[in-house]
N, C-alpha and C positions, 0 to 999 in steps of 0.2 A: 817325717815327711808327710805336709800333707796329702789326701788323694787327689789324684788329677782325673781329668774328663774318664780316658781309657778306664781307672780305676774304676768310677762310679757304672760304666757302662758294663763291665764285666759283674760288680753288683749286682748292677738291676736285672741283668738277666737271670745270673742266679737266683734271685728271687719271684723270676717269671720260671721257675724250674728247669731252667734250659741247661740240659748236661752234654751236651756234645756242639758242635761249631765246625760243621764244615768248611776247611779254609787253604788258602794258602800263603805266603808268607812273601812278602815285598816293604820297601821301604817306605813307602805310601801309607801302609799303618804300623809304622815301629813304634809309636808310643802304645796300643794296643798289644803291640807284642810283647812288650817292658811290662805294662800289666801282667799280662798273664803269668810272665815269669814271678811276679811279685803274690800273683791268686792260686800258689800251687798248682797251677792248670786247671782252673777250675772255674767254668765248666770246660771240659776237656777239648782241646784241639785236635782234631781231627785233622793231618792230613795226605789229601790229594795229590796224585801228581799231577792234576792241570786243574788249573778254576774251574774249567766247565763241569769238571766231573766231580768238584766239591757241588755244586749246584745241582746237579743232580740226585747223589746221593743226599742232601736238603731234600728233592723229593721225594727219594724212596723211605725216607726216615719217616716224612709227615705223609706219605701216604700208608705207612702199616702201622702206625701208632695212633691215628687221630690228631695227632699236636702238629705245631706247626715245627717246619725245621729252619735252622739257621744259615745262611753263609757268610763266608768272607773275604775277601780279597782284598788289594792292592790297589792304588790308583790306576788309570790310563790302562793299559794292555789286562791287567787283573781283573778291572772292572767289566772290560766286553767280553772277554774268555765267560766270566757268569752270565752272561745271555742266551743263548740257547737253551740254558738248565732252567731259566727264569722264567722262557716260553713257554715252557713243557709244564711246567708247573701254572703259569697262566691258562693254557688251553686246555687241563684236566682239572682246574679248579682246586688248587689243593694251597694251602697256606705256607710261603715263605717266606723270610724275611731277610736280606739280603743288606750287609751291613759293608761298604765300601771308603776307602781311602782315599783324599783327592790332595793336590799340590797345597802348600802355604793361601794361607788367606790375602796374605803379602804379595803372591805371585801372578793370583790369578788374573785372567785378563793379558799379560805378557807374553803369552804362546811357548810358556816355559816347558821343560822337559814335562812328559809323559799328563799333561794337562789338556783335558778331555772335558766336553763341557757335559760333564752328569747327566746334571738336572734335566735336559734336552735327550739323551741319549737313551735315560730311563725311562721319559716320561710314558711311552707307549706300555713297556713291559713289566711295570710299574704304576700304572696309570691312576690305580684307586689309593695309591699313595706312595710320593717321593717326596724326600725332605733332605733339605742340607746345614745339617747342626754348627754356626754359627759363633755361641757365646754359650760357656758353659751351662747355663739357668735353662737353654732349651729344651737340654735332653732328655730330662725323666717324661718329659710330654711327648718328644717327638716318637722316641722309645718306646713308649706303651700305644699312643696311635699306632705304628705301624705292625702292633703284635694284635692288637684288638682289632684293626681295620683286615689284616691277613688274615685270621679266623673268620671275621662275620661274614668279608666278602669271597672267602678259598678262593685268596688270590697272593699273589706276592707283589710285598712291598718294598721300600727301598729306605735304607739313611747312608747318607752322603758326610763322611765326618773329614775333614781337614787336618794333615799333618799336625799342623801347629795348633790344632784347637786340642785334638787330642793331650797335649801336653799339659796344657792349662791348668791350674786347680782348679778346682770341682767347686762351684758353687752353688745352691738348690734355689730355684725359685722362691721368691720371696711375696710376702704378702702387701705387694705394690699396683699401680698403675701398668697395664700391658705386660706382667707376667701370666703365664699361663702355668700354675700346677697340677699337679697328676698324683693317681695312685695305682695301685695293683689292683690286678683280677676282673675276671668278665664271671656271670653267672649268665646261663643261657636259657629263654623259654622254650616251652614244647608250643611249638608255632600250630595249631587248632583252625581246621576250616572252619566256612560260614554253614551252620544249620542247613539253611534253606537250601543252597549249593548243594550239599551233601545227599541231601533230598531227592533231587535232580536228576545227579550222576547218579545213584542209585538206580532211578525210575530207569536211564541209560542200559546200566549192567543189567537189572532184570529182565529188560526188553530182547534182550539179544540170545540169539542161539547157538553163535559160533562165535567166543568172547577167545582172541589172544589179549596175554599181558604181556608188556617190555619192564621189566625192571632192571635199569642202570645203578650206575653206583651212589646213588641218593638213597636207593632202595634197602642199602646195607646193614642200618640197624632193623630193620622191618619183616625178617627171615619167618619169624611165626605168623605175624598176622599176613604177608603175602602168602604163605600155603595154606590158611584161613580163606581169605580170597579166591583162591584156585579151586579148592576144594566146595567151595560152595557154587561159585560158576563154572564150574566142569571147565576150566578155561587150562590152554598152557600158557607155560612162561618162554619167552625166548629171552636171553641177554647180551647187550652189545656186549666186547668186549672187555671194558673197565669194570662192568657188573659180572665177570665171568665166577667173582667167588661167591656173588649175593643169594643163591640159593643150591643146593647139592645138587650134582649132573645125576645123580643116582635117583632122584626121583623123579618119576616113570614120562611123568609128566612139562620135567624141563628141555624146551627144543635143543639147548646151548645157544653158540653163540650167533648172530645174525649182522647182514652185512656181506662184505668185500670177499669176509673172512669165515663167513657164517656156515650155518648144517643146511641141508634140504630140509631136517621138519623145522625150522622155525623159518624159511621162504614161504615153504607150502601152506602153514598154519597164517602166514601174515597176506598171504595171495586167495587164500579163503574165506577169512572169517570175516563176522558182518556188525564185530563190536571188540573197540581197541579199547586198552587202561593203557596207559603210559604210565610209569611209576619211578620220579628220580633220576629220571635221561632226560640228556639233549640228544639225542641220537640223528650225525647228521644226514644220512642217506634217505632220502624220501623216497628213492624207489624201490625201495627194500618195504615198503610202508606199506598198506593196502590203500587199494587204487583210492585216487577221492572218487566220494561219493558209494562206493561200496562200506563203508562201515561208516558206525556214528562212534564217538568217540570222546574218551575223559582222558584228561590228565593231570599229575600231583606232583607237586614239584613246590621244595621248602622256597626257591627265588624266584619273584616275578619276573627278573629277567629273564627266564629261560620260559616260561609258562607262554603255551599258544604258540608255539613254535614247531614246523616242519610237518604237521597237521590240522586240518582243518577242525580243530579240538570242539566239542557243542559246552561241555563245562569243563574251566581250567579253576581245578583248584589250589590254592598257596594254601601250604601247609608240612610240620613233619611227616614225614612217609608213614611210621606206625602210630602217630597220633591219629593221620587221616582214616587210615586204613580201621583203625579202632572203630570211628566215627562211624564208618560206611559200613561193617559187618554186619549191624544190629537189621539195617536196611535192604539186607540182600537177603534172593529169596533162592532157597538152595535147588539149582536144576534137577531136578528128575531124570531128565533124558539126555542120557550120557553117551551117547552116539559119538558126540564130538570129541569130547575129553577119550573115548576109546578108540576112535582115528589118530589120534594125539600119538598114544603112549605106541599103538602100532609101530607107529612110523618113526619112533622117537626109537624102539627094539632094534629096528629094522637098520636103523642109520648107525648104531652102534655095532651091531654087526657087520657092517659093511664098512667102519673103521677098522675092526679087526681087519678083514677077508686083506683090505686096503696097505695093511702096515706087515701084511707077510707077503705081498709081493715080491719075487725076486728082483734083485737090483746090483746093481756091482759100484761099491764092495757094497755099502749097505744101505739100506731104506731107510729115509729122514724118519719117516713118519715110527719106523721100530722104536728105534729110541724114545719117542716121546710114550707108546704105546707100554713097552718093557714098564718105566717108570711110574705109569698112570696107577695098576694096582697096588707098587711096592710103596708111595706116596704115605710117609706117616702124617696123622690126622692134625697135627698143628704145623705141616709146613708152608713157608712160603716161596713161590715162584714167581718169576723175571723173566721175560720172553724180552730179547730188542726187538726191533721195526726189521722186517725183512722178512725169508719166509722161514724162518722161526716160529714167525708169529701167528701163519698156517695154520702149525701144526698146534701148540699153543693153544690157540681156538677149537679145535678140530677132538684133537685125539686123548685130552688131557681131560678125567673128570675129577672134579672137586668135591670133597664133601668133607663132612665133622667142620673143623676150624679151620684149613685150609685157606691160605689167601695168596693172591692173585695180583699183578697188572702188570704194565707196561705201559710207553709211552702211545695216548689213545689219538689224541686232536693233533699232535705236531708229529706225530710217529716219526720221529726223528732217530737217527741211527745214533749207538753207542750209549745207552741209559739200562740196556741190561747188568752188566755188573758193579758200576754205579748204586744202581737202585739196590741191587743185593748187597753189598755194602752199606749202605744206609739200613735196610731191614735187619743187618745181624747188630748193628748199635743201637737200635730200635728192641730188639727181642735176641737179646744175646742167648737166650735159651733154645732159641725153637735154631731147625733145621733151616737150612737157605736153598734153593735150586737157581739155577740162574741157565737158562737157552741163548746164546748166542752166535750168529753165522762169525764165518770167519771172515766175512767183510770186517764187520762190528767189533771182534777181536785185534783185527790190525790196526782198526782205527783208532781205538785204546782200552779196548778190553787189555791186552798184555799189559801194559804200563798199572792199570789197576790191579794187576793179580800182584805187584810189587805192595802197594796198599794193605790188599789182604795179609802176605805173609809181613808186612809192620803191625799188624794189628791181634792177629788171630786168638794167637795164644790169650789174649783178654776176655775172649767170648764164651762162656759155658758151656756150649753146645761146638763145638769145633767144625762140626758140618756147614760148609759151603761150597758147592758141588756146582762148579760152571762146566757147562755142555757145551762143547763146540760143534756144530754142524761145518765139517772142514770135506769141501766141495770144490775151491779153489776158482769159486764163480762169485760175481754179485748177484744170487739166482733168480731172486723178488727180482730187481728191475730186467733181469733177462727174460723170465717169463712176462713182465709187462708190456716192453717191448715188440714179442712173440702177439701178443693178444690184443692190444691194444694198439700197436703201430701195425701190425702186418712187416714188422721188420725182421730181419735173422741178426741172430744174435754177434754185435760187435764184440769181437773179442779183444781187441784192445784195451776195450773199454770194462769190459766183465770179467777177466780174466785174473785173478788177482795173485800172488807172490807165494811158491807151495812154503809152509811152516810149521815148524813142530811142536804143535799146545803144548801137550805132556810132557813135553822137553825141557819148554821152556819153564813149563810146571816144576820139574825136577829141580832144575836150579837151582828155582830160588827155597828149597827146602818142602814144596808142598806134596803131593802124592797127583802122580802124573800117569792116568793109562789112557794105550791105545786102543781104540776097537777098528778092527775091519772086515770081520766077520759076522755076520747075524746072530752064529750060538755065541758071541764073545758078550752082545748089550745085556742081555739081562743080568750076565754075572757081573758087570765091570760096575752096575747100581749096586748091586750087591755090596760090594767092593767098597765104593763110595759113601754107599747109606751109613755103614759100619766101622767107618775108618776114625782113625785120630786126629784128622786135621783135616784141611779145606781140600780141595780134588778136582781137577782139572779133567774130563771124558773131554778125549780126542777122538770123536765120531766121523771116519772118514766114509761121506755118503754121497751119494749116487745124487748128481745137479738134474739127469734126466727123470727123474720122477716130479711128473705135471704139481703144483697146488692147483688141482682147478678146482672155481666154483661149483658146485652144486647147481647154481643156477645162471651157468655159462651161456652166454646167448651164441644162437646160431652165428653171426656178426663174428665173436670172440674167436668160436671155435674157425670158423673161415678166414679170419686172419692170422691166425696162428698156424694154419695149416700151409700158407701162401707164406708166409715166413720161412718155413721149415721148407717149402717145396724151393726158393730164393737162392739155398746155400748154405742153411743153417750148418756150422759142421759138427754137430750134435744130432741131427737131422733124425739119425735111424735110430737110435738108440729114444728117443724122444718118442717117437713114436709107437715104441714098440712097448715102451714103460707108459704114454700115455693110455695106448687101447687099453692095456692090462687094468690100469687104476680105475679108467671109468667103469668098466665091465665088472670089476668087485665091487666098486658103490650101484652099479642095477643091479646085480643080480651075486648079491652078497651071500645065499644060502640056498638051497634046492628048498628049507621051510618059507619061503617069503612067498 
């Protein structure tokens, strides 16, 4: 028999070393599925129980690996369930490639079943590249564009393959008039600023005596030469949160995270100083920024599209982060007066202590923030961690420090709900060896965390390290948007609308064969990690926590705090209890120790 399209395309990837395929299964790519059955599964199919959460897990695979990841689906209804996952992956910049099924070539245009017009559909989320393969001769080109175009631009791209084309024998372009051939492989340069620039921003950092650095997640391979940097400008680092694992919380020197979500020392250090590095962010809150006009300012960043953005930058350099960074060491001149860098680490002591003072709060039954806290020390040094969107992601930012190999994210630009266990799924097929943690509310869980832990226990047993430990913050609120609400509208919290359906993680854990506990008592978290860290298969913590304990910012404005309180004074019926775990939280972050 000869090979047909599906054949050649399952090929070629294997020859772009693609071993897993996010997907799921409809009659829109049967000839692809006939493949596979005919490739040994190989590269492996992976799947989902819903397209979006095969796209997703595409991005947690190509964000803890570096490589780009795959998906799959089905025409019509297959095709849009992969959008959301496709976004997330577009507004964090990370590489996908999104391979979809569409009606007969024969049909189209006829408003025939499940026929959807792609190419219009994709074109946004997709934008730096969608293709619709045609005649067999097109694919090994349109193929390797949309894996070369997803790497250079960490973005995702799209192919559009046709029922019936799939079928087809495979024919290779030929050495004609308006064919287009291809081959394999991309080599990449170390992209090198300009001299003279270098110079520049130099003169910049020497100039200044109260230097913050932001390093995002550009910053990632740059670990040495940005505490090279630091250490020569007495400077601190603050990280948004997609940079949360670009350099250790453990040195003395890192404010953590900044933003919505952020610490007090990286507000205070960015509300102070009088000379910014940007390194590797798009970081979008400008008023998290320092004021303009109070600092002069560089920034490094490998894509011009991002460069000069969200400050009024004096030199934007393009370039790799630790090529830059190399460049500009030799040029910097190492501060003497460490006043500032010893303001820094003060405040940086002071704010970690007051996460503690903060996560043994009493609470009924338990305090979100224990959890994340219990976990922070016991954290073996290659694992990786999943926060969803909600206030998970709080705590995530907040209480959790990073160091050794330790890595990190969640959904940053579309903070979109439901890519925590997703994404930890994609990372255990990414690094079947290493540990997995994954935080998610029990919004996030209803919404298909459950349906994924079905995933997990089809998969598990494959993995070498069997640990994948999902946390549920089970609170039985939407509590992110109910504190939103609280702070931001002056409204009391709708319960209608926030209230969501009581259920039993661990139960459901149980079920399906994986290792299910409950905690709701405080002495219960540290042992149930315990528990978890050491067990033989994946593990569900059913953390049943207290919704009245505030996430408030650090640098809550009076505005916030008076709206929230006029919420709460409305009818909130949460009201006393809010208040009573509000005063407590903020008065542990002032006044965290009788040594401060």
């Amino acid at each position: 028999m000869a090979p047909t399209v599906a054949d050649y395309l399952l090929e070629r990837l294997r020859a772009w070393d693609v071993r897993h395929i996010f997907a799921y299964a409809g009659d829109g790519i049967n000839g692809i599925l006939a493949a596979w059955g005919r490739a040994d599964n190989k590269p492996q199919f992976v799947q989902a129980r819903h397209e979006e959460m095969a796209a997703f897990e595409a991005v947690g695979y190509a964000k803890f690996t570096g490589q780009f990841g795959v998906c799959m689906a089905t025409s019509g209804p297959g095709a849009i369930h992969l959008l959301n996952g496709l976004y997330d992956a577009k507004l964090d910049h990370v590489p996908v490639v999104a391979i979809v099924g569409q009606t007969n070539r024969s049909a189209m245009g006829g408003s025939y079943q499940q026929e959807v017009d792609l190419l219009s559909l994709y074109k946004d989320v997709a934008s730096d590249y969608v293709q619709m393969v045609t005649v067999p001769e097109q694919l090994p080109n349109v193929l390797d564009r949309a894996i070369r175009i997803a790497l250079a631009e960490r973005a995702p791209t799209a192919l559009i393959i046709p029922a019936d084309v799939q079928e087809l024998e495979y024919a290779a372009p030929t050495h004609e008039f308006k064919m287009v051939p291809s081959s394999l492989g991309i080599d990449w340069p170390h992209t090198s600023p300009d001299d003279q620039a270098v110079a520049r921003a130099a003169e910049i950092l020497n100039a200044g005596a109260k230097v913050a650095i932001l390093a995002g997640q550009g910053a990632r391979g740059a670990r040495q030469e940005l505490e090279e940097v630091a250490e020569l400008l007495g400077a601190g680092v603050a990280k948004p949160l997609l940079g949360k694992d670009v350099l250790s919380d453990e040195l003395p020197y890192v404010t953590g995270s900044i933003g919505l979500l952020g610490t007090r020392p990286s507000y205070e250090m960015m509300m102070n100083c009088d000379t910014l590095l940007t390194v590797g962010s798009s970081f979008p809150y400008t008023q998290f920024l320092p004021k303009f006009g109070q600092a002069r300012a560089v920034q490094i960043d490998i894509d011009a599209k991002f460069i000069g953005m969200r400050y009024p930058y004096e030199v934007n350099l393009v370039g790799d982060a630790a090529a830059t960074l190399r460049a500009l060491i030799p040029h910097l001149r190492r501060k003497e007066d460490r006043s500032w860098r010893d303001g820094i680490e003060a405040g940086v002591a002071r704010w970690w202590r007051s996460m503690d003072a903060e996560a043994e709060v009493e609470a009924d039954p338990v305090n979100p923030m224990l959890a994340f806290r219990e976990l922070s020390g016991r954290l073996p040094m290659d694992a990786i961690v999943t926060a969803d969107s909600g206030s998970s992601a709080n705590w995530y930012a907040r209480q959790l420090k990073f160091r050794g190999d330790m890595r990190g994210s969640l959904s940053g630009n579309l903070a979109t709900m439901g890519p925590g266990v997703p994404y930890g799924i994609g990372a255990k097929f990414g690094h079947p060896g290493r540990p997995v943690i994954v935080f998610a509310g029990d919004g996030a869980m209803q919404m298909n965390g459950l349906a994924e832990l079905i995933t997990i226990k089809h998969y598990w047993e494959q993995w070498d390290d069997p640990r994948l430990i999902v946390a549920v913050l089970h609170n039985n609120d939407l509590n992110q948007v109910t504190w939103e609400m609280r702070a931001m509208e002056g409204a009391p919290k709708f319960t209608e609308s926030q209230r969501i359906p009581d259920v039993s993680y661990e139960s459901f854990a149980r079920g399906l064969g994986l290792q299910g506990i409950a905690v709701d008592k405080p002495g219960q978290v540290g042992p149930a990690w315990d528990q978890a860290l050491t067990a033989d298969r994946p593990t569900v913590l059913d953390f049943r926590t207290d919704p009245s304990i505030p996430p408030i910012p650090p640098h809550a404005t009076f505005e916030q705090a008076k709206d929230a309180a006029t919420a709460l004074l409305k009818g909130d019926p949460d009201r006393w209890s809010v208040l009573k775990e509000g005063i407590m939280t903020k008065a542990r972050e002032i006044l965290p120790g009788k040594d401060d």
